[in-house]
C-alpha positions in Angstrom: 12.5 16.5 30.6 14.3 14.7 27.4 14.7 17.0 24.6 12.6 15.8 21.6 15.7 16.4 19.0 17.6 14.3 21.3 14.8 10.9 21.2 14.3 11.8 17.5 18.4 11.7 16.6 18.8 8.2 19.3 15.6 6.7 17.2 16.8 7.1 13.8 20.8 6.4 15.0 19.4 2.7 16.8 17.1 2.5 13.6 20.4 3.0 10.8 22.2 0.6 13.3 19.9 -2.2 12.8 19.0 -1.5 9.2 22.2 -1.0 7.0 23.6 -4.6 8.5 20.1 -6.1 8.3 20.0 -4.7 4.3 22.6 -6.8 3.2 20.9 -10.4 4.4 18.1 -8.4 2.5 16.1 -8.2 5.8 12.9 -5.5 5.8 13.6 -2.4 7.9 10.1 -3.2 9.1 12.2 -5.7 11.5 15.0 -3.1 12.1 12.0 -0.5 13.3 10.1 -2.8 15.5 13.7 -3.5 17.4 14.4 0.4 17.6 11.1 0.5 19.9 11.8 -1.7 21.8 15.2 -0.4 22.7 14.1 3.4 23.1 11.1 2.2 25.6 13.7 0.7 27.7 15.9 3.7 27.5 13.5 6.8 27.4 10.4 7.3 28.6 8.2 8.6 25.5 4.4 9.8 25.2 3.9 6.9 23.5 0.2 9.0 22.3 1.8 10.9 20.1 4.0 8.5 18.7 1.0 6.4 17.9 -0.9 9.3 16.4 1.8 10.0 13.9 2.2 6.0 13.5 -1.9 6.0 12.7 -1.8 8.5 9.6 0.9 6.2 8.2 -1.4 3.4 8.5 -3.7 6.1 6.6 -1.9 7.0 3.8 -1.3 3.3 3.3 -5.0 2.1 2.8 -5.1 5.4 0.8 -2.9 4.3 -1.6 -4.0 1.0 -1.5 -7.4 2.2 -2.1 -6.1 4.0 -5.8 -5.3 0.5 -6.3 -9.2 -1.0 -6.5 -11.4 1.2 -8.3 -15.3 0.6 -7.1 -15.6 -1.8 -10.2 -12.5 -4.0 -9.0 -14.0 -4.1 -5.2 -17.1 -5.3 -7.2 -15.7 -8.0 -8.7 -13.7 -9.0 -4.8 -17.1 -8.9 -3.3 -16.5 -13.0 -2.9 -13.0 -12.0 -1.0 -14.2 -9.6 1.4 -18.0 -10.6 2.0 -17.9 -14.0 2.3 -14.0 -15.3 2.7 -13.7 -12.4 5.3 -16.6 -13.0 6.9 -15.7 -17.0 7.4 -12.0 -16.0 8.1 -13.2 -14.0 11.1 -16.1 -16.3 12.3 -13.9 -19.1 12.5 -10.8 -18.4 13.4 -12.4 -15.9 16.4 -14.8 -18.7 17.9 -12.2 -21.3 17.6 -9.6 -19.3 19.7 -13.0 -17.8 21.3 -13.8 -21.2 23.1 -9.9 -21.5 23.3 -9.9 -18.8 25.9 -13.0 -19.9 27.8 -12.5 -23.3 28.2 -8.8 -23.5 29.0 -7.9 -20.0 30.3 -11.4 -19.6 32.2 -11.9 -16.0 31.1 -15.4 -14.8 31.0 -17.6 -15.7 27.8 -18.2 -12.7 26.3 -14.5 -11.2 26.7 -13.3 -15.0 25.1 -14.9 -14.1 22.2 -13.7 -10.6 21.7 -10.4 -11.8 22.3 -11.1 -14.3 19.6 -11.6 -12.0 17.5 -8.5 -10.1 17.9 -6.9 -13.0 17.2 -9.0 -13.4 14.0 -7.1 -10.0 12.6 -4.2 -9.5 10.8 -1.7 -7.1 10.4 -2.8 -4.3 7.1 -0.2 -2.1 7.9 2.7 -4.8 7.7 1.2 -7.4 4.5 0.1 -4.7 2.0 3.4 -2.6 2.6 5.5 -6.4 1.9 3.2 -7.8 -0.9 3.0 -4.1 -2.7 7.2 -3.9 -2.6 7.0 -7.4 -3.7 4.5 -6.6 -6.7 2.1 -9.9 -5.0 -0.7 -8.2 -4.4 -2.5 -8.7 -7.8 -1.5 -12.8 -7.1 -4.4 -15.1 -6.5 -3.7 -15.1 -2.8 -2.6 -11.6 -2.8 -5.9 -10.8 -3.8 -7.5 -13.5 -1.5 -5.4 -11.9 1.2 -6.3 -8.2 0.6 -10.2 -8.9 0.4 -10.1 -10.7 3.8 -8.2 -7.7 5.2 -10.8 -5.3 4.0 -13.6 -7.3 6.1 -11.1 -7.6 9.1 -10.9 -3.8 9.0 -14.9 -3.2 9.1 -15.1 -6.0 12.1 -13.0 -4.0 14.1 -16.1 -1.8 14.3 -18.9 -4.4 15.9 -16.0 -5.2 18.0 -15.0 -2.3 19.5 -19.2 -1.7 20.2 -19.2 -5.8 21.4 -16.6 -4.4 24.2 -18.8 -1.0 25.0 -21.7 -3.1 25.4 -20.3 -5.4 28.3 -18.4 -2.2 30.2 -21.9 0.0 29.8 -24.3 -2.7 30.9 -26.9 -0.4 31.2 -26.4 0.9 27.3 -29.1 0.2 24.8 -27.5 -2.3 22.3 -30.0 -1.2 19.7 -29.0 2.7 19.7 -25.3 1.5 19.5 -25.9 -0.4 16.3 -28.3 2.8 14.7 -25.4 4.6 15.2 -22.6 2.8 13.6 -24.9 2.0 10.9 -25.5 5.8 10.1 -21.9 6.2 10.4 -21.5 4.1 7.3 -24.5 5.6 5.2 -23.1 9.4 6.3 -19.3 8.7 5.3 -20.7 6.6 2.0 -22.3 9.6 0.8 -19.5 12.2 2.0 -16.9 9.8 0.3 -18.7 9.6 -2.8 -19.5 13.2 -3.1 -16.3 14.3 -2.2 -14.6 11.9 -3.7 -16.6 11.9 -7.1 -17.0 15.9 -7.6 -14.7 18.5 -4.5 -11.7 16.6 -4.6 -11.0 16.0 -8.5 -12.1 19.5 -8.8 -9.8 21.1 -6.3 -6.9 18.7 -7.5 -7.6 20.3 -11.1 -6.9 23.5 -10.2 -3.8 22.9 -7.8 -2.5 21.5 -11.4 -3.5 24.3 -13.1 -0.7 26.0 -10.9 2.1 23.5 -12.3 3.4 24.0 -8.9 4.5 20.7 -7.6 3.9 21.3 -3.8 0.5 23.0 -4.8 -0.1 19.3 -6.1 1.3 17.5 -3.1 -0.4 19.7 -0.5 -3.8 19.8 -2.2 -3.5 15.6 -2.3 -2.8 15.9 1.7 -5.7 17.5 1.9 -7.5 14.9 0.4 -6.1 12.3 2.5 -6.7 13.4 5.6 -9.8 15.0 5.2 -11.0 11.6 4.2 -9.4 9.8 7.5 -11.0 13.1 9.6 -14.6 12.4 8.4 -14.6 9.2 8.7 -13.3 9.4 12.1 -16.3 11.9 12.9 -18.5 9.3 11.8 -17.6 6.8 14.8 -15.4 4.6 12.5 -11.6 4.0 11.4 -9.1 6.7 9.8 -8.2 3.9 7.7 -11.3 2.8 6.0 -12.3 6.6 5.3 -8.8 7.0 3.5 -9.2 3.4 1.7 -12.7 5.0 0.5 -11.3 8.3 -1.1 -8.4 6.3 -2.6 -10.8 3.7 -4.2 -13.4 6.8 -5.7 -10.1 8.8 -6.8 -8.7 5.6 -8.4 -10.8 6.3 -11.9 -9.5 9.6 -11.8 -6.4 11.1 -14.5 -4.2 11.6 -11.6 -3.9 8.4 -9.7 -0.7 7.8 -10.8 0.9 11.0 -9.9 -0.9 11.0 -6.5 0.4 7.5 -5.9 4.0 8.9 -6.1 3.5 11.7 -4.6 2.5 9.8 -1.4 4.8 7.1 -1.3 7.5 8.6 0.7 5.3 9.9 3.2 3.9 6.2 3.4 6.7 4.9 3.9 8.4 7.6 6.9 5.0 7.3 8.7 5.0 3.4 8.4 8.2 3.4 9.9 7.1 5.2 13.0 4.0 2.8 13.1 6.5 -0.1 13.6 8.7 1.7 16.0 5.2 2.1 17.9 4.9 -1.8 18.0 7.9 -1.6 19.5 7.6 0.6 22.1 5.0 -1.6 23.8 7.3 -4.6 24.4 8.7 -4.9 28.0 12.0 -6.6 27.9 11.7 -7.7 31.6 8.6 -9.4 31.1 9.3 -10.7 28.1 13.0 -12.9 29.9 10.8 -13.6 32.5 7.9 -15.3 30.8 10.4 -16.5 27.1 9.1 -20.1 27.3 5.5 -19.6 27.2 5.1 -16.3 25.1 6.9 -18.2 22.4 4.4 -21.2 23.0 1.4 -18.9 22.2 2.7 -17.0 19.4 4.0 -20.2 17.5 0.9 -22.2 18.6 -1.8 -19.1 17.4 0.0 -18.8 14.2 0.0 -22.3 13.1 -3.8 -22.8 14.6 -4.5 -19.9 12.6 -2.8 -20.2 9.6 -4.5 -24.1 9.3 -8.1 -22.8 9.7 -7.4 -20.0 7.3 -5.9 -23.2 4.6 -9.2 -25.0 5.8 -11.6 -22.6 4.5 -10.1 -21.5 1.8 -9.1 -25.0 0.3 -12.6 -25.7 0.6 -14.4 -22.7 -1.1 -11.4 -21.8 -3.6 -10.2 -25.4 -4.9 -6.5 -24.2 -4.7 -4.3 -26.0 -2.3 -1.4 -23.5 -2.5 -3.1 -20.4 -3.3 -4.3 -21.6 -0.3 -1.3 -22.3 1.7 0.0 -18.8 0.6 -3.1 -16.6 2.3 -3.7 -18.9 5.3 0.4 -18.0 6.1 0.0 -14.4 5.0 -2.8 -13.7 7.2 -1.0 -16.1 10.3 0.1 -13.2 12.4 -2.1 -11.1 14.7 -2.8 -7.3 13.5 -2.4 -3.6 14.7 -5.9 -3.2 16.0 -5.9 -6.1 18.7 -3.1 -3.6 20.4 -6.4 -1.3 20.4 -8.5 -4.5 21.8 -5.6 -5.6 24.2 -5.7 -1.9 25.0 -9.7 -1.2 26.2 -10.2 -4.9 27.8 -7.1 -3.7 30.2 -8.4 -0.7 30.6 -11.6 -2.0 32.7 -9.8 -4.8 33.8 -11.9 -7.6 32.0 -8.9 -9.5 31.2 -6.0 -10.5 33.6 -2.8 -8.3 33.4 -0.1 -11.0 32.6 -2.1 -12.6 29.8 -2.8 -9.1 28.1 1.3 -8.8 28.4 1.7 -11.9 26.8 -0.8 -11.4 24.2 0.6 -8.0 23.3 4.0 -9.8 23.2 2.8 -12.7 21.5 1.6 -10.1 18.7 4.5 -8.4 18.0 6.5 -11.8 17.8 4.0 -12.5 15.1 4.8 -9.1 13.4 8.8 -9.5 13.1 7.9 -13.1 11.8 5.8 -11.9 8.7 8.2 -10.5 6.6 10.4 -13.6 6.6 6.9 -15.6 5.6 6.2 -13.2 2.6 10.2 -13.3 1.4 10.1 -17.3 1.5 6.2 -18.0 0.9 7.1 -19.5 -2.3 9.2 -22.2 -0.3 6.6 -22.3 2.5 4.1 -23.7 -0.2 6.5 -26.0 -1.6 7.2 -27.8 1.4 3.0 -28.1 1.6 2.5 -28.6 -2.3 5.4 -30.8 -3.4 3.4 -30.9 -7.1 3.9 -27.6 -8.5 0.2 -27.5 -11.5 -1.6 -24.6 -10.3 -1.9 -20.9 -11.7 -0.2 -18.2 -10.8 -2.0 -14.6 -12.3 0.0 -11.6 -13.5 -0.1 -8.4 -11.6 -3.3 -6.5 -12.3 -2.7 -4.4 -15.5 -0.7 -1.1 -14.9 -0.9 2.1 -17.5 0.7 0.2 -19.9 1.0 -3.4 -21.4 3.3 -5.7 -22.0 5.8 -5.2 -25.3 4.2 -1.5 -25.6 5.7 1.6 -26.2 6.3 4.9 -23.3 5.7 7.9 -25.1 7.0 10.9 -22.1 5.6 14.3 -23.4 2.4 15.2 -25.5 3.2 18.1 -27.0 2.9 18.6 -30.1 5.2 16.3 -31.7 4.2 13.8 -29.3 0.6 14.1 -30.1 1.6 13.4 -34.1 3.5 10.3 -32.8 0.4 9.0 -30.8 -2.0 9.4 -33.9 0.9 7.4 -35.7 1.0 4.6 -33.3 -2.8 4.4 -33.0 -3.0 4.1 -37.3 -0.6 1.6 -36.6 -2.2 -0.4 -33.9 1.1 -0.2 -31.7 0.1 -0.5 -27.9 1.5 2.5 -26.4 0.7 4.9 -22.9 1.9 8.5 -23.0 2.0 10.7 -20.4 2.8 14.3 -19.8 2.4 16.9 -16.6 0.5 19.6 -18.2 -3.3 18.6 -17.0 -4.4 20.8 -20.4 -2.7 18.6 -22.5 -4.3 15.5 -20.7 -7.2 16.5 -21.1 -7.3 17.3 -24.8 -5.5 13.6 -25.5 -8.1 12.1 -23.7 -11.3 13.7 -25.6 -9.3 12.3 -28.5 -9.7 8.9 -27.3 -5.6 8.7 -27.2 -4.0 6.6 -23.9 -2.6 9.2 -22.2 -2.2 9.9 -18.1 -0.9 13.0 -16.1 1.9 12.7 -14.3 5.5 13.6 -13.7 7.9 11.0 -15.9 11.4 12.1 -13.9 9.5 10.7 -10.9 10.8 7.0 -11.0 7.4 5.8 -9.2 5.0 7.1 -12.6 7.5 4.8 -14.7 7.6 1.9 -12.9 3.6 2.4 -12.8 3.8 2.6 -16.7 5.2 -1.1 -16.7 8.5 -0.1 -17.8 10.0 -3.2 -17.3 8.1 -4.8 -19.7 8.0 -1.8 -22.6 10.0 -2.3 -25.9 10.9 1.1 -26.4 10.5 5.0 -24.9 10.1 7.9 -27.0 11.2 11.8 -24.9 10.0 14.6 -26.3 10.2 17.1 -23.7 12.1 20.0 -24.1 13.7 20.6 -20.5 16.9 18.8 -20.9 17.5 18.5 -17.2 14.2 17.3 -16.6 15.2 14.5 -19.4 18.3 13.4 -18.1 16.4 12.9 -14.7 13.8 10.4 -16.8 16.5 9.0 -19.0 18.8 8.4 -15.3 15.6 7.2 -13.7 14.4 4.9 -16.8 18.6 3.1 -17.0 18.1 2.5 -13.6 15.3 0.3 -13.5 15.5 -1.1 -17.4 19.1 -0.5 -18.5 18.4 -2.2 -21.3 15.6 -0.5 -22.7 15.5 0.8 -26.1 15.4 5.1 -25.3 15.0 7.5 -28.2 15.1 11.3 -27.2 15.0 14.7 -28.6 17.8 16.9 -29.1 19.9 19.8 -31.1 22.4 20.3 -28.9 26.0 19.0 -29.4 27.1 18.6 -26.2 23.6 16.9 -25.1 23.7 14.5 -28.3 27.2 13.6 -27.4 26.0 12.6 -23.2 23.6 10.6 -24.6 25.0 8.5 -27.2 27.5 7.9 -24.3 25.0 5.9 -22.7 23.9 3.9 -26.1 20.7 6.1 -26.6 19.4 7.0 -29.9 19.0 10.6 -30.3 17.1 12.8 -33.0 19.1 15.8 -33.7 16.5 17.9 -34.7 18.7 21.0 -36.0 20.4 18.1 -38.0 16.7 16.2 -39.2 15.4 19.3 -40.0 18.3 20.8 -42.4 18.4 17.4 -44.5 15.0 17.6 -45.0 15.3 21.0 -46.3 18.0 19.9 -48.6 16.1 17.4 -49.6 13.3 19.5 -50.7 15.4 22.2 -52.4 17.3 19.4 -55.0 13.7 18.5 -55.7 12.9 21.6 -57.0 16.2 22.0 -59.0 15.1 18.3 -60.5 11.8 20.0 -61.9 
């Protein structure tokens, strides 16, 4: 047997090998990953189920996060997107490649259709990790995009019971649909309970600890418990995480969870695409080049034109259009799972499964290239350039406003001041107590840890005038100030300090600092010649 270590130290050596030189043409690592699998399938052989497990909570703590993103109100206002553009998306893209398969490949009716409708999904996992890194999302046709995927994610569902109900012939199809429906109403009301009353309450007191980990571990907790629940329920880990993320969204800490999370994201993403990977035979793929690169190039563009079709006609947009219909062109994660089950009971012919699982990941390695150049994609469609394009949905903060880290004391006097003054500003400090107090004030203030660079780019930082520090740890200030230079080195920064070495390290780096030793004994002065004036 291969020692574990020994797969884990070859996977990320292949996956270095691939990334570092594919980084400088500015290439995604999600392309570097997928390549990695496919090498380490052909060298070792790997229980790809465990792989995939891991690879499935990364696709969790993905729609988590993505779910902090769209508060209930927000997914009110997309009920166009996902109810009806979804719904379209997936009727006619899956009968249209539905009768594809029937007609011209001969495979039975009912299995045409489902795989139809595998072709009808897209990939989650791979365009909300590219459109959130690309700050797109909040775009018209990110937007378009992301509501569609919602509905694509439910459908797997009726699919995944369409396929039962042609193994188990003898199954009920009523009791089947019963059950799936009291899976939604149970998780609804788990999700909302937990979501609206255990979990803000248990996160409170994990921050009463002021024990980062406590934090981090309790949000885990959260996450998974969600997935867990949702999986008991007979439907996706995904879609029970997307649920707690959306209810946790109107919460105080959604912007310290989000950052928290991110670098788990990410690591467990990365294993997902190694899993694509891994299920890519390189001798079948030289053996059958010619026509698996027919199919994937033909099912994109066939797709990509029905998506353009619908849309064009219900949203009036021609490149808004052209944007989602090539976003949404490649064929997602869960038709592996399809692929998977009609192979299993031999409903569909081995060799076209091969080439279909193929066919996907092709599709995958392509996507990221579409999102980096989708701007050009819709130029060469759209030659006159007259539409809108929307800004990203609004972050803590606003445009031209001012980042106040720390509401202590001070910081509280200096909100007050801005708010007489009408200056748009956010502050934001890690002691929940504090938080709290600001917000019965009525003041704009959010928990969260400022020397993690995720809060501030949440807090718009690019686009703030100035930012005022008042905490008192100066090592957890030079990590903010380090951290705030590095994304907006030209931002106007005025901190705290009465130390002389401290004031010295930071006018080194052109930043205005209030000596307060110094402040504090003029004023003084100032008040004692008064008195001698009398």
């Amino acid at each position: 047997m291969i020692s574990p270590i020994l797969i884990v130290i070859v996977l990320l050596f292949i996956a270095l090998l691939f990334n570092i030189p594919l980084a400088k043409f500015k290439v995604p690592p999600i392309i570097g990953y997928i390549f990695t699998g496919i090498i380490i399938t052909n060298l070792f052989h790997i229980d790809h189920k465990t792989i995939e497990l891991v690879a499935e909570i990364g696709i969790v703590f993905l729609m988590f996060l993505i779910g902090l993103e769209f508060s209930p109100e927000k997914l009110k206002s997309m009920k166009k997107e996902v109810f009806l553009y979804g719904f379209l998306e997936m009727s006619l893209v899956g009968i249209f490649f539905g009768v594809f398969f029937w007609i011209v490949l001969d495979v039975d009716l009912r299995v045409s259709f489902i795989l139809g409708s595998a072709i009808a999904l897209s990939s989650t996992a791979i365009i909300l990790k590219l459109l959130n890194e690309s700050h797109e999302i909040s775009k018209p046709y990110g937007k378009l995009s992301l509501g569609i995927l919602l509905f694509q994610d439910i459908a797997v569902i009726p699919i995944l019971i369409a396929i039962s109900i042609i193994v188990n012939k003898d199954t009920p199809f009523l009791p089947l649909v019963l059950k799936t429906v009291e899976g939604f109403i149970g998780l609804g009301l788990f999700i909302y309970i937990f979501g609206k009353y255990i979990a803000p309450f248990i996160i409170t007191q994990a921050t009463k600890t002021k024990s980062d980990e406590i934090f981090l571990a309790t949000v885990l907790l959260v996450v998974l418990t969600a997935a867990e629940t949702a999986h008991f329920f007979g439907l996706s880990y995904s879609l029970g995480a997307f649920l707690a993320g959306m209810i946790l969204s109107e919460t105080k800490y959604k912007y310290q969870i989000e950052a928290d999370l991110v670098p788990f994201r990410d690591l467990l993403l990365g294993i997902f695409f190694v899993s694509v990977g891994l299920m890519v035979d390189i001798h079948f793929v030289i053996h059958n080049l010619f026509s698996i690169l027919l199919i994937t190039i033909t099912f994109m563009l066939s797709k990509a034109f029905l998506i353009y079709l619908m849309l064009f006609v219900f949203v009036r947009h021609k490149r808004v259009a052209i944007k989602s219909a090539f976003i949404l062109s490649q064929i997602g994660e869960f038709a592996f799972v399809i692929f998977a089950l009609l192979g299993r009971y031999f409903l569909v012919d081995e060799s076209l499964l091969q080439k279909l699982i193929v066919a996907t990941v092709i599709s995958m390695i392509l996507t990221p290239f579409i999102v980096k150049y989708i701007y050009k994609i819709a130029d060469l469609f759209d030659k006159n350039i007259q539409g809108f394009e929307e800004y990203e949905i609004k972050s803590a903060g606003a445009n031209g406003h001012i980042i106040l880290i720390g509401y202590d004391k001070i910081g509280q006097r200096i909100a007050r001041k801005l708010n007489n003054q009408l200056i748009p500003y956010v502050a934001i400090d890690k002691q929940i107590e504090l938080v709290k107090e600001g917000l019965k004030k009525g003041d704009n203030v959010i928990f969260g840890n400022a020397a993690n660079k995720r809060v501030l780019e949440s807090l718009d930082i690019e686009n703030a005038c100035a930012v005022i520090i008042t905490t008192q740890n100066e090592e957890h200030t030079h990590m903010i100030v380090e951290n705030i230079l590095d994304i907006n080195p030209n931002l106007n920064i005025i901190v705290l300090s009465d130390d002389e070495n401290e004031v010295n390290y930071y006018k080194e780096k052109n930043i205005y600092v209030v000596d307060k030793s110094k402040e504090l004994a003029e004023k003084l002065i100032s008040l004692a010649l008064k008195c001698e004036l009398k």
